[in-house]
C-alpha positions as CSV (number, residue, x, y, z in Angstrom):
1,X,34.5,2.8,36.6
2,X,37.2,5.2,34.3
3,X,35.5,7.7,31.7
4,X,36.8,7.3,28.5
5,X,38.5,10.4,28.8
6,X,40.8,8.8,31.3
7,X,41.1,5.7,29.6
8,X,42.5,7.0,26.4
9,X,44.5,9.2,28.7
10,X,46.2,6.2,30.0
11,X,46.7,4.7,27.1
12,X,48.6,7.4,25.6
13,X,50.3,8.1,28.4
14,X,51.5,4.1,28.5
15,X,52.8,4.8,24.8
16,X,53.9,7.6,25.5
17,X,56.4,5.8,28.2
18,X,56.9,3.0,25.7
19,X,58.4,5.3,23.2
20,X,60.2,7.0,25.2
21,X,61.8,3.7,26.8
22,X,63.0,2.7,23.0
23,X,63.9,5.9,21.5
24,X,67.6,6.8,21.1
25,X,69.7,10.1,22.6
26,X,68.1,12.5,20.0
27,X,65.1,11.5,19.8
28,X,64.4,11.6,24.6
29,X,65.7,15.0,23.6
30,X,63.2,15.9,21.6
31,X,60.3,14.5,23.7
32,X,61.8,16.1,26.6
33,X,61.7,19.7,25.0
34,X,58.3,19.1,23.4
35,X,57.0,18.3,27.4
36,X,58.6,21.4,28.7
37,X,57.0,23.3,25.8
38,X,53.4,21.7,26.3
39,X,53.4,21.7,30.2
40,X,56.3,24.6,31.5
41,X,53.2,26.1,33.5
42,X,51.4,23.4,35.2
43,X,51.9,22.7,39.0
44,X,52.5,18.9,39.8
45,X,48.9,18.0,41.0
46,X,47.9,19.7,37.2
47,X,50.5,16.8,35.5
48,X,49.3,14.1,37.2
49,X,45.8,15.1,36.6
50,X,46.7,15.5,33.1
51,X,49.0,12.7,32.5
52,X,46.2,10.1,33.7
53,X,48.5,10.0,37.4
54,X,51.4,8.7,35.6
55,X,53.5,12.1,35.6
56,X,55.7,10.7,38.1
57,X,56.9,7.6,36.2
58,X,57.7,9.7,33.5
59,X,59.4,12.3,35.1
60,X,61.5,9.7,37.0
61,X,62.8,8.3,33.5
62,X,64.0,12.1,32.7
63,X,65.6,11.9,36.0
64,X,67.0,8.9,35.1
65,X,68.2,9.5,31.8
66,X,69.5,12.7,32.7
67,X,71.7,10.8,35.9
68,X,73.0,8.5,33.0
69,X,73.9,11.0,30.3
C-alpha cells in the first residue's frame, strides 16, 4: 500500500505533467529553469525517488520539446 507521502507525490507530479502538457513556449521555459534550479544536483535514481518514479516521463517531454523547438 503507498504512504501518503507518495501519494500526494504522484499527484503533484501528474499535475505537474498536466501543466506542463498545456502550457505555451514561455511558460515550459520557465518550468524548465525552475527544475534545473530545484534539482541541478540530484543523481537520476535521487529524481525518480523524488519525482514519485515519474522523472523519466517528464524529462522525455523536455526532450521532446526541446527536439521540436
Amino acid at each position: 500500500m503507498a504512504s501518503a507521502k507518495q501519494d500526494s507525490a504522484t499527484y503533484n507530479m501528474t499535475c505537474l505533467l498536466r501543466e506542463w502538457d498545456r502550457a505555451p513556449k514561455e511558460k515550459r521555459r520557465q518550468f524548465l529553469q525552475d527544475f534545473i534550479d530545484q534539482h541541478w544536483n540530484r543523481s537520476g535514481p535521487e529524481l525518480e525517488s523524488e519525482l514519485a518514479q515519474m522523472a523519466s516521463l517528464f524529462l522525455a517531454r523536455i526532450c521532446v520539446w526541446i527536439k521540436l523547438t
